[in-house]
Each structure stands twice: as C-alpha cells, then as structure tokens.
BALOBA-1460 file (C-alpha; in Angstrom, 3 decimals):
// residues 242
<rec num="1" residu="x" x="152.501" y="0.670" z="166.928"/>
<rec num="2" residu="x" x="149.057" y="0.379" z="168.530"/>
<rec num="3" residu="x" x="148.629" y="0.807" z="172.315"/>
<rec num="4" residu="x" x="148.085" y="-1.950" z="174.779"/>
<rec num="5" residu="x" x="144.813" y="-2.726" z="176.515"/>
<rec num="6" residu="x" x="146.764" y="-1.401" z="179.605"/>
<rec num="7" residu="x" x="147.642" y="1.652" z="178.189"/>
<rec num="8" residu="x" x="144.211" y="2.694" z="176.574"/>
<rec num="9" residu="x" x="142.579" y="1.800" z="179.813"/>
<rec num="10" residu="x" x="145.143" y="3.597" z="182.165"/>
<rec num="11" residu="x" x="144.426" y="6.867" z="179.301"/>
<rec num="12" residu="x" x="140.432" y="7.047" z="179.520"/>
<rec num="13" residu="x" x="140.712" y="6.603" z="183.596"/>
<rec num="14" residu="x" x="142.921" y="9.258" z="183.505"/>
<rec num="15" residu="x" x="142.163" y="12.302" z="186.116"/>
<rec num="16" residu="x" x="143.966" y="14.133" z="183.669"/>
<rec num="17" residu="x" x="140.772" y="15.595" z="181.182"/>
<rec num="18" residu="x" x="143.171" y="16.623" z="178.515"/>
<rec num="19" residu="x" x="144.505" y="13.366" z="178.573"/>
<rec num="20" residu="x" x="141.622" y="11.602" z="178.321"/>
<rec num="21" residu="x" x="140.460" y="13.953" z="175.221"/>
<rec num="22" residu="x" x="143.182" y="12.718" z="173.433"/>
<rec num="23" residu="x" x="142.833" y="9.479" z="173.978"/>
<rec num="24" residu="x" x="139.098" y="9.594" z="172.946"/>
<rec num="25" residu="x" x="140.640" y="11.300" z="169.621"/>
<rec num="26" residu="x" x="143.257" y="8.599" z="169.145"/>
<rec num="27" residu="x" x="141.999" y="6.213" z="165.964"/>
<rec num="28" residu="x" x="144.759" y="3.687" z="166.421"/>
<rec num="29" residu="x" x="142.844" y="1.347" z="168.484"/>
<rec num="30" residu="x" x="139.165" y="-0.542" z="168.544"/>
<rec num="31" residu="x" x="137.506" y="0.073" z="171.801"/>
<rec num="32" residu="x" x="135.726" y="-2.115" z="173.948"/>
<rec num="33" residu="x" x="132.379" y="-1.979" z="175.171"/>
<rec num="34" residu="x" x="133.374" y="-0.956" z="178.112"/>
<rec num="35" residu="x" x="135.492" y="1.566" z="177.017"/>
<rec num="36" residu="x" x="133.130" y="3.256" z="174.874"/>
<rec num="37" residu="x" x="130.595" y="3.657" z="177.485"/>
<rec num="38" residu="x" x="133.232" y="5.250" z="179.832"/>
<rec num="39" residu="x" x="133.887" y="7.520" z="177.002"/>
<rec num="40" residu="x" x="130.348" y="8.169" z="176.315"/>
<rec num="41" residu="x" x="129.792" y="8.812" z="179.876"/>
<rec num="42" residu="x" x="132.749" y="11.487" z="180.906"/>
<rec num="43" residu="x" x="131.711" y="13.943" z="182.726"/>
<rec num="44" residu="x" x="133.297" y="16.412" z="179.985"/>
<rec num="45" residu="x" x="130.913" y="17.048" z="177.470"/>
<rec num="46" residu="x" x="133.882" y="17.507" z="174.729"/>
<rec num="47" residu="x" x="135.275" y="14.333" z="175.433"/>
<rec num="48" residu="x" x="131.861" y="12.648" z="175.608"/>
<rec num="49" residu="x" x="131.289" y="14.365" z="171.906"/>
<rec num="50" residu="x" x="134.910" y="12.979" z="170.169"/>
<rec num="51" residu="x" x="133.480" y="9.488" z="171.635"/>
<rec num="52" residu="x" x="130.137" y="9.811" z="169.771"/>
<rec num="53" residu="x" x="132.200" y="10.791" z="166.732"/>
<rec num="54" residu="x" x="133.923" y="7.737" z="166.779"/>
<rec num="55" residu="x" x="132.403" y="5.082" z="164.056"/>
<rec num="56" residu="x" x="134.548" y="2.107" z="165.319"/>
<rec num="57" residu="x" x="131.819" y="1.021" z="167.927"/>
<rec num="58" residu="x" x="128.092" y="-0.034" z="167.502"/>
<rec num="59" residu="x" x="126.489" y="2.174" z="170.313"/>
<rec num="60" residu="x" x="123.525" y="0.053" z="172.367"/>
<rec num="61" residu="x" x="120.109" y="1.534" z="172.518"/>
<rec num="62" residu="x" x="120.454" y="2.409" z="175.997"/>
<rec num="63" residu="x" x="123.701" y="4.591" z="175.075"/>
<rec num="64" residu="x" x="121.888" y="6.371" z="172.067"/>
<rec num="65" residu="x" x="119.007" y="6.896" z="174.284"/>
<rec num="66" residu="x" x="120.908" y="8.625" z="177.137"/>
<rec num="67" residu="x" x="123.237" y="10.895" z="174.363"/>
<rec num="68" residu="x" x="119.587" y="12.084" z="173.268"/>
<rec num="69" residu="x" x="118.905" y="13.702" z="176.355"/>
<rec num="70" residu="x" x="122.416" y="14.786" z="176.672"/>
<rec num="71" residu="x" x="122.796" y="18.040" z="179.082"/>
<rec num="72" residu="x" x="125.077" y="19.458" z="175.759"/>
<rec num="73" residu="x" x="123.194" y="19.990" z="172.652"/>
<rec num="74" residu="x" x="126.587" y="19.976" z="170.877"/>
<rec num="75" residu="x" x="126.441" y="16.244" z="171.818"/>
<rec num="76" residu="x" x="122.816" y="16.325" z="171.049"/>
<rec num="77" residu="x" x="123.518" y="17.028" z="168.045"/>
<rec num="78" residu="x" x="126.268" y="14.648" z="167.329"/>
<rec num="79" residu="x" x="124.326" y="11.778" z="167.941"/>
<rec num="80" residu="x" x="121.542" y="13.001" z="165.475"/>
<rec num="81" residu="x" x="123.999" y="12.986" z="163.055"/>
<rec num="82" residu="x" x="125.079" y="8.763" z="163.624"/>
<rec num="83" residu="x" x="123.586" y="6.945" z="160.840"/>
<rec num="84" residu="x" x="124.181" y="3.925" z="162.042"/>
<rec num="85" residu="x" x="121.146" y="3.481" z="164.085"/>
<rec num="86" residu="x" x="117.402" y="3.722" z="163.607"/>
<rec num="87" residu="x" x="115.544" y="6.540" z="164.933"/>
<rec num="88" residu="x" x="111.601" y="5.616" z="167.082"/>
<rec num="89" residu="x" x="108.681" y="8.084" z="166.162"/>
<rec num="90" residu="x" x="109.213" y="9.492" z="170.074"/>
<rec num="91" residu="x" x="112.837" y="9.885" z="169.312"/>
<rec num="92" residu="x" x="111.888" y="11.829" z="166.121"/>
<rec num="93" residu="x" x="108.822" y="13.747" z="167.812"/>
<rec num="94" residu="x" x="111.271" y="14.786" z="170.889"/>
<rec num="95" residu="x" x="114.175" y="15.796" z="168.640"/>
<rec num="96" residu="x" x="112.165" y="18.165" z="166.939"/>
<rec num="97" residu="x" x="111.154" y="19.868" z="170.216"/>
<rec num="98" residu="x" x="114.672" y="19.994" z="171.135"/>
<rec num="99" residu="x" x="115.116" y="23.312" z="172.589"/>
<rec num="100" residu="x" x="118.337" y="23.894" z="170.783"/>
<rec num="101" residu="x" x="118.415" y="25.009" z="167.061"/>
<rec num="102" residu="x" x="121.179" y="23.132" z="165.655"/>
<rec num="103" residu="x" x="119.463" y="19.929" z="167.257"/>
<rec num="104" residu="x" x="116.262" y="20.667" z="165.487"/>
<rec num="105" residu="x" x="117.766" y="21.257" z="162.003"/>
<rec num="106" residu="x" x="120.461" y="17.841" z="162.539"/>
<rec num="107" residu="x" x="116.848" y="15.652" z="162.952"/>
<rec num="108" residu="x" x="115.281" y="17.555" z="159.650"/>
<rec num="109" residu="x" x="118.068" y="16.875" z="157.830"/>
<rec num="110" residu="x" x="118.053" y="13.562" z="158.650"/>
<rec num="111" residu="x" x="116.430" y="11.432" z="156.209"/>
<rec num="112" residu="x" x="116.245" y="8.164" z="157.109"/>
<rec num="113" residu="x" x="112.837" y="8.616" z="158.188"/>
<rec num="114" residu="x" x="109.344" y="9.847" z="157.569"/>
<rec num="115" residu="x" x="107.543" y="12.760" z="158.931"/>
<rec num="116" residu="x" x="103.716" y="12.963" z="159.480"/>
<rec num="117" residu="x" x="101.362" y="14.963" z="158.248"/>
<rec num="118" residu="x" x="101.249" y="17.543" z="161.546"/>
<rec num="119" residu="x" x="105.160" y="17.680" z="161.616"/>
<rec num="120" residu="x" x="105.345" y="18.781" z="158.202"/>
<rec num="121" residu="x" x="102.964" y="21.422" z="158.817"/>
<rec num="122" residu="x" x="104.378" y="22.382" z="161.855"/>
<rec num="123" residu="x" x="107.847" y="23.028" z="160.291"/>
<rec num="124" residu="x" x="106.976" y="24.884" z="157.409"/>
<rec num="125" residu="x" x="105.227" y="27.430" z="159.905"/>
<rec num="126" residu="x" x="108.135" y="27.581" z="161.628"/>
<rec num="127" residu="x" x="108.681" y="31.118" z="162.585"/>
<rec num="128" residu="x" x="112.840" y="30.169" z="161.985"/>
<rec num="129" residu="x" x="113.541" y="30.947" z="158.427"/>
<rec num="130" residu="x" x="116.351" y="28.325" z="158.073"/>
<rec num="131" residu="x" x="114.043" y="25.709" z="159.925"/>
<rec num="132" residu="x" x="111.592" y="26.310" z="157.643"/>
<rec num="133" residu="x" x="113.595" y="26.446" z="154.623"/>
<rec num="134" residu="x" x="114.929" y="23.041" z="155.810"/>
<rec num="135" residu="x" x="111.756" y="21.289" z="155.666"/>
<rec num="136" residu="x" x="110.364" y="23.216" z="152.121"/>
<rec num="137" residu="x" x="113.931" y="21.317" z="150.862"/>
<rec num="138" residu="x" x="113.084" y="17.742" z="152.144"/>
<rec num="139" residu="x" x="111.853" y="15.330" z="149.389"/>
<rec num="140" residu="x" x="109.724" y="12.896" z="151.441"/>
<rec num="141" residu="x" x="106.030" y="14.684" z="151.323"/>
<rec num="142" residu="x" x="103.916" y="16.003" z="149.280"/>
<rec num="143" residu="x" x="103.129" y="19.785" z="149.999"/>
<rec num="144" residu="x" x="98.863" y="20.467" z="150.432"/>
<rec num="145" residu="x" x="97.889" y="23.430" z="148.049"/>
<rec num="146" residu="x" x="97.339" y="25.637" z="151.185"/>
<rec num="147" residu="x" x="101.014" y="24.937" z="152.036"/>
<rec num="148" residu="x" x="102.569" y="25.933" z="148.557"/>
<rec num="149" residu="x" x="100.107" y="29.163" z="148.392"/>
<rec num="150" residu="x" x="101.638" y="30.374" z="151.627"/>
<rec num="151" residu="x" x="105.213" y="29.240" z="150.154"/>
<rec num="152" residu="x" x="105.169" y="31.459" z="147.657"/>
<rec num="153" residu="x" x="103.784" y="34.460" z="149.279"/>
<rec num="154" residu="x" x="106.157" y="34.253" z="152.044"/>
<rec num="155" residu="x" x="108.228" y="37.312" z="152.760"/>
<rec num="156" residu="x" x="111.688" y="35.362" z="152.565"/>
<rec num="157" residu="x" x="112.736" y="35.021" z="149.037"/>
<rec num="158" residu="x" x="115.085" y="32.433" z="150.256"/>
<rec num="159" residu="x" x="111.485" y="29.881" z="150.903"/>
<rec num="160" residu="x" x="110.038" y="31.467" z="148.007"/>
<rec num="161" residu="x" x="112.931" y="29.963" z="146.066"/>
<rec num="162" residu="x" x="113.033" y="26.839" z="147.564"/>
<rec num="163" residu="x" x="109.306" y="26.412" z="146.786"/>
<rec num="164" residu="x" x="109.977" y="27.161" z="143.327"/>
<rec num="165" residu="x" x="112.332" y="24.445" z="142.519"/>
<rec num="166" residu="x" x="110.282" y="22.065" z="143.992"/>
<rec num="167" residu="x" x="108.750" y="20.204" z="141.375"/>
<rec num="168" residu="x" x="106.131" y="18.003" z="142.510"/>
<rec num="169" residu="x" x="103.122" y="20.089" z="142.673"/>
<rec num="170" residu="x" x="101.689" y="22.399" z="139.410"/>
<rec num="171" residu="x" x="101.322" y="26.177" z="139.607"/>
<rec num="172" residu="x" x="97.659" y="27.395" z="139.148"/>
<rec num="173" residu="x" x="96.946" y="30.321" z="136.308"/>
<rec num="174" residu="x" x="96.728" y="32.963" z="139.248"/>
<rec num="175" residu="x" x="100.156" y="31.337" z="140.688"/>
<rec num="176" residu="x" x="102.067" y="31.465" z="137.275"/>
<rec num="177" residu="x" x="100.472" y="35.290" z="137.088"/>
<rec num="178" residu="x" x="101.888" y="36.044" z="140.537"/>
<rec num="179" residu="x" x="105.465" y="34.622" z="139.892"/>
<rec num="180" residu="x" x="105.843" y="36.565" z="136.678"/>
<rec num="181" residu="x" x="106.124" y="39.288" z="138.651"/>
<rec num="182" residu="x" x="108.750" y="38.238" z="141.025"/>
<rec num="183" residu="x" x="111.234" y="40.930" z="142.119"/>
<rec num="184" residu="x" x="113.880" y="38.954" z="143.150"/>
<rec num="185" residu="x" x="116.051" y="37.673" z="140.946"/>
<rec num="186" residu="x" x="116.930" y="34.505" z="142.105"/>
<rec num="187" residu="x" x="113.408" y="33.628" z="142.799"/>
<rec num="188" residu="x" x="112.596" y="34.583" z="138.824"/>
<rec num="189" residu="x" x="115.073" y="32.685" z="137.572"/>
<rec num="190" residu="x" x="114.063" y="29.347" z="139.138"/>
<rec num="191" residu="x" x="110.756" y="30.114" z="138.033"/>
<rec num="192" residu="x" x="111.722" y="30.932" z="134.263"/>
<rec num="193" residu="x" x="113.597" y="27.338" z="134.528"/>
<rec num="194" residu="x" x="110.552" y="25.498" z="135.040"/>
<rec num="195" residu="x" x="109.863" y="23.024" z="132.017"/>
<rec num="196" residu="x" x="105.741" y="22.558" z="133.525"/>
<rec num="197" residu="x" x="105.282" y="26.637" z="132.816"/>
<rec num="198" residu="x" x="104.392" y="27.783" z="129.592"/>
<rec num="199" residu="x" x="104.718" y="31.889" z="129.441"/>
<rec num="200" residu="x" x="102.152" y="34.006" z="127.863"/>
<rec num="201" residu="x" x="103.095" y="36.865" z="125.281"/>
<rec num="202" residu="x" x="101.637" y="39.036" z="128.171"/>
<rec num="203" residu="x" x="103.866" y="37.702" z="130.711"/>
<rec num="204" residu="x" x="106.981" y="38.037" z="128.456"/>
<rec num="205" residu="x" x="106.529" y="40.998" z="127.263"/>
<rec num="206" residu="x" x="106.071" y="42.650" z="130.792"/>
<rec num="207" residu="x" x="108.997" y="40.718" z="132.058"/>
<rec num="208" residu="x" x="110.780" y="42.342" z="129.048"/>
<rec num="209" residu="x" x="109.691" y="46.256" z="129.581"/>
<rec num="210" residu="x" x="110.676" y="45.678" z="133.703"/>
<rec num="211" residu="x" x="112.601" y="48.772" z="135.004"/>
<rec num="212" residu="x" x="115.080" y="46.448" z="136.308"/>
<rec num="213" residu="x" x="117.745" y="45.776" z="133.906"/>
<rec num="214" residu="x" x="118.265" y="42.233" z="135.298"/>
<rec num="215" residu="x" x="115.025" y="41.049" z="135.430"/>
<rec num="216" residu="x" x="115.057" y="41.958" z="131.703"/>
<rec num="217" residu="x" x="118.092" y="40.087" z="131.182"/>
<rec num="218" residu="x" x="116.557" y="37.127" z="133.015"/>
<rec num="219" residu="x" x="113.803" y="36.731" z="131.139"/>
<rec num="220" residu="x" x="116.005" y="37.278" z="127.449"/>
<rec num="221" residu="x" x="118.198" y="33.860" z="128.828"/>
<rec num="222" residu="x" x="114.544" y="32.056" z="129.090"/>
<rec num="223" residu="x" x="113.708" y="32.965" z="125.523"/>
<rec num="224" residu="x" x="117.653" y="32.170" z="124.731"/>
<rec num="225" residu="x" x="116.997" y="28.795" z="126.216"/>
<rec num="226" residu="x" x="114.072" y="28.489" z="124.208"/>
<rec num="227" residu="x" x="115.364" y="29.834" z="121.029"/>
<rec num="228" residu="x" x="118.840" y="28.439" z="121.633"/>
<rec num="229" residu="x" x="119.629" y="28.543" z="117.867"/>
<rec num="230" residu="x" x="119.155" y="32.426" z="117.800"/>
<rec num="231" residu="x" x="122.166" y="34.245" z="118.967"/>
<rec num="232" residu="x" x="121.375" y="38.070" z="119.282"/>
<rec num="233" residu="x" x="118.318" y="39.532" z="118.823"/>
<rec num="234" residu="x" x="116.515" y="42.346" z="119.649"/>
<rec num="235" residu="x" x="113.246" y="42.605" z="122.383"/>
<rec num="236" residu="x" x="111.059" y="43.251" z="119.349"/>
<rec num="237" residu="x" x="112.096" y="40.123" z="117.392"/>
<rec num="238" residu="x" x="111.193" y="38.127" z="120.842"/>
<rec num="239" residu="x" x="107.923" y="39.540" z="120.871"/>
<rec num="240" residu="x" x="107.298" y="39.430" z="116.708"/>
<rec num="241" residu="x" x="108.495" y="36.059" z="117.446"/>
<rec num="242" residu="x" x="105.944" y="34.550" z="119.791"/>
C-alpha cells in the first residue's frame, strides 16, 4: 500500500536522519517538486545522494547546477552520472577540473557530449594512468599523429594497449617495426589482431625465435589465424611458408 502525502511529508521533515534516509530510499511513491528539492537539499550528504539516485523526478537546472558544486564529490559524482539532462561546455570544462578523481573519470565517461581539441590533449597527458586510459578509450576524436606516437611509447602497457585497439588511425613502417617488438603480451596480441598490418617475413620470424615462450606462442595463433586450415605445424613450415 503506498504512503499518504502526510506520511511522506511527515518522513523527509523528519529530525530523525536515519529516518529520512529511508524514506529517500523508499520507491513506492512519486515525489513532488517540493519534496525532491528538500531531499536534494538535506544537510546529509548520503541522503542528498539516494535523492539524486532517484529517476522518478525531472531535476530543474537550478537543482543540477547546485548538485555540481556539491560540498561531497560522492554526490558530485552522482549527478554526473544522470542522463537525463544535458550537460553546458562550462559544466563540462568545470567537471573536468573537479578536484576529485572519481568526478573527473564520471564526466569522461560520459558520452553524451563532445570534447575539444585542448581537452583531449589535456587528458591524454594526464599524469593519472586510469584518466588517461579513459580518454585513449573514448570514440568521439580523432587522435593527431603526435598523440598516437606518444601512445605507444608510453611506459603503461595498459595505454599502450588501448592505443592499439584503436582503429582509426594507420601505423607508420617505423610504428609497425616498433610494435613487433612488444614485450608485453597483451599489448602483442592486440597488435597481431590488427586486419590494417601486414607482417614481414622479418618480423615473423623474429617474433618466432623470441626467448619468451609466449610471445612465440602469440605470434604461432596469428599465423594460425591466417592459415586457419593448417592444424600443426612446425616454425620452419611457417617460415618456408611465407
């Protein structure tokens, strides 16, 4: 049975903070405007959070504007993460100054908008590995050559990776030379999955005579792939092969 009017009101006054937290949890009921912006406005930031969790209200510009600048970036954060509002370019710009982390990476992952040319930059020198990993993942720009040559020689394999799979810029000669002779496997293997590479004998062969037995194996499942109606074969047969 859903509550009355009195009793949700009489519930979000309450003096009684654990009280009011469960009320703000409580889904059996639509609130009003005026109830939502008491919610939104409690001077506990975990109650204030459940009430930006809640999808059964259309918050006002004003509201979305003041949970922005929350004191909590937990809330902060929360209200990056409502889709059901449009983001301004000084929202976006101040978001991803935030000086909380989590903030930072709710507003890249957000992709209901566009970032320019200087943002782009500025997050994929971001000194953060997982910031900047977050931004080499985002679809919505297309990387400079400058940006992609200091991709791939960064010392995390984890952007080196991501750079990899991305698949809207072309390695150079020297690039394709350079990534043949990644050490880390999961950084080779996204490589030797890349339909826009074609290997040399050179590279192959080098790839197949590496000390490490699974960079070896890695590059046997490319030729595999390849020659997917060849079972077993020896690393001579690959190379007589070619």
């Amino acid at each position: 049975m859903s509550p009355t009017y009195e009793e949700i009101e009489s519930g979000i006054h309450s003096d009684d903070a654990m009280l009011r937290f469960d009320w703000s949890r409580r889904m059996d009921f639509i609130p009003t405007h005026e109830q939502a912006e008491r919610g939104l406005t409690d001077p506990e930031w975990s109650i204030r959070l459940e009430w930006v969790r809640r999808l059964d209200f259309t918050p006002t510009p004003e509201q979305i504007e003041r949970g922005l600048k929350d004191s909590h970036h937990d809330v902060r954060q929360a209200w990056v993460e409502r889709m059901d509002w449009t983001p301004s370019s000084e929202q976006i710009e101040n978001g991803l100054n935030d000086m909380d982390y989590s903030v930072v990476l709710a507003w890249i992952k957000r992709m209901d908008w566009t970032p320019t040319p200087e943002q782009v930059e500025r997050g994929l020198s971001d000194k953060d590995f997982i910031i900047s990993l977050a931004w080499v993942t985002r679809k919505d720009f297309t990387p400079t050559p400058e940006q992609v040559a200091r991709g791939l020689q960064n010392s995390q394999y984890g952007i080196r990776r991501a750079w990899a799979k991305r698949m809207d810029w072309s390695p150079t000669p020297e690039q394709v030379d350079q990534c043949a002779m990644e050490c880390h496997l999961s950084v080779l293997e996204q490589w030797l999955k890349r339909p826009d590479i074609v290997w040399t004998t050179e590279h192959i062969q080098r790839g197949l005579q590496h000390s490490d037995a699974s960079i070896r194996r890695a590059w046997k499942r490319m030729l595999q792939r390849q020659y997917h109606n060849v079972s077993e074969f020896s690393d001579s047969m690959i190379i007589q092969g070619i």
